[in-house]
N, C-alpha and C positions, 0 to 999 in steps of 0.2 A: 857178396852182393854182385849181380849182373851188372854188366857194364852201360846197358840201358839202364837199369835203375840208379845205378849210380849218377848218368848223366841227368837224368830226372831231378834227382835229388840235387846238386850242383845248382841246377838250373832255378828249382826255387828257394834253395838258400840266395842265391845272387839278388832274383826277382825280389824277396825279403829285402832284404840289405841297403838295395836302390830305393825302393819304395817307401824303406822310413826315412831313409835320411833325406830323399826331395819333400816328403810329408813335412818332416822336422824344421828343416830350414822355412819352405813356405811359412808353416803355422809360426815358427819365431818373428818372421821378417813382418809378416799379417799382426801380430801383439805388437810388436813396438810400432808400425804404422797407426794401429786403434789408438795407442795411446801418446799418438803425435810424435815418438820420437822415432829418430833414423835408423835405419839397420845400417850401422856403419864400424868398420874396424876390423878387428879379428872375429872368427865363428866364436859366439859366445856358448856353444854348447861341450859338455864336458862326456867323458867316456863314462860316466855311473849314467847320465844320464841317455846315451846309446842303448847302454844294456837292458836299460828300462820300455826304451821307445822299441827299440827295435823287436825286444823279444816276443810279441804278440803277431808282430808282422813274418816271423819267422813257424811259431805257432799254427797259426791257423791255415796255411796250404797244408800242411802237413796232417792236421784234421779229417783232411777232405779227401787226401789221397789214402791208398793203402801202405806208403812208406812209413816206417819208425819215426819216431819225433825225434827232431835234433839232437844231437848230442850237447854236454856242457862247454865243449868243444868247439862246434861247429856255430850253440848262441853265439861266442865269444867270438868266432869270426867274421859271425854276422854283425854283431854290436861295431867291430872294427871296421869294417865296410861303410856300414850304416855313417858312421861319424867323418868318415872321411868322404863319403857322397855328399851329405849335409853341407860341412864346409867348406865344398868346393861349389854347391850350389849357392850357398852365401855368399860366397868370394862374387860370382859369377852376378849376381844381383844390388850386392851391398851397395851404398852410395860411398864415393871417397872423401874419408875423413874431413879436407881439407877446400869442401864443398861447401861447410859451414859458415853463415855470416854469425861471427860471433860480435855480441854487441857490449864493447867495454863501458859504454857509459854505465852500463846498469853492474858490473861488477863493484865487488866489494873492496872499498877502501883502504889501503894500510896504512896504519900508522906507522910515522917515520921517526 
């Protein structure tokens, strides 16, 4: 492979990589807002689930150019990207845990 194409290719595995995981986090942080609760804590997304999001975004430039399609190799690094952009963009937006008015009256009882 030519060292332009090479750099080519590089460049939209990365562009992939970035693009789901700010995708990924957004659309997490957007569901738990729709459904009233906080984006807060640790990234709650997992690596099956990278390999899933990401590999469309890796796909499809790849379509469009005359380069090869990814390797099983280069998915997998893009999936690892992808998850680690993600939850640094989570990080970067989450609310902190300890933001919460937690309201003890309505908690539940114990017996003693």
């Amino acid at each position: 492979m030519t060292e332009p194409a090479a750099t080519a290719r590089r460049a939209l595995l990365e562009r992939a990589a970035t693009d789901a995981g700010e995708q990924w986090a957004r659309a997490r942080i957007a569901d738990l807002r729709a459904e009233r609760r906080a984006a807060a804590g640790g990234w709650p997304g997992t690596l099956s689930e990278a390999r899933a999001i990401s590999r469309s975004f890796a796909l499809r430039p790849f379509a469009k150019s005359s380069l090869s399609p990814p390797t099983a190799e280069e998915l997998e690094l893009v999936a690892r990207k992808a998850y680690a952009c993600a939850r640094s963009a989570w990080q970067a937006r989450a609310e902190p845990e300890d933001s919460f008015d937690v309201d003890v009256s309505s908690s539940v009882e114990v017996p003693e």
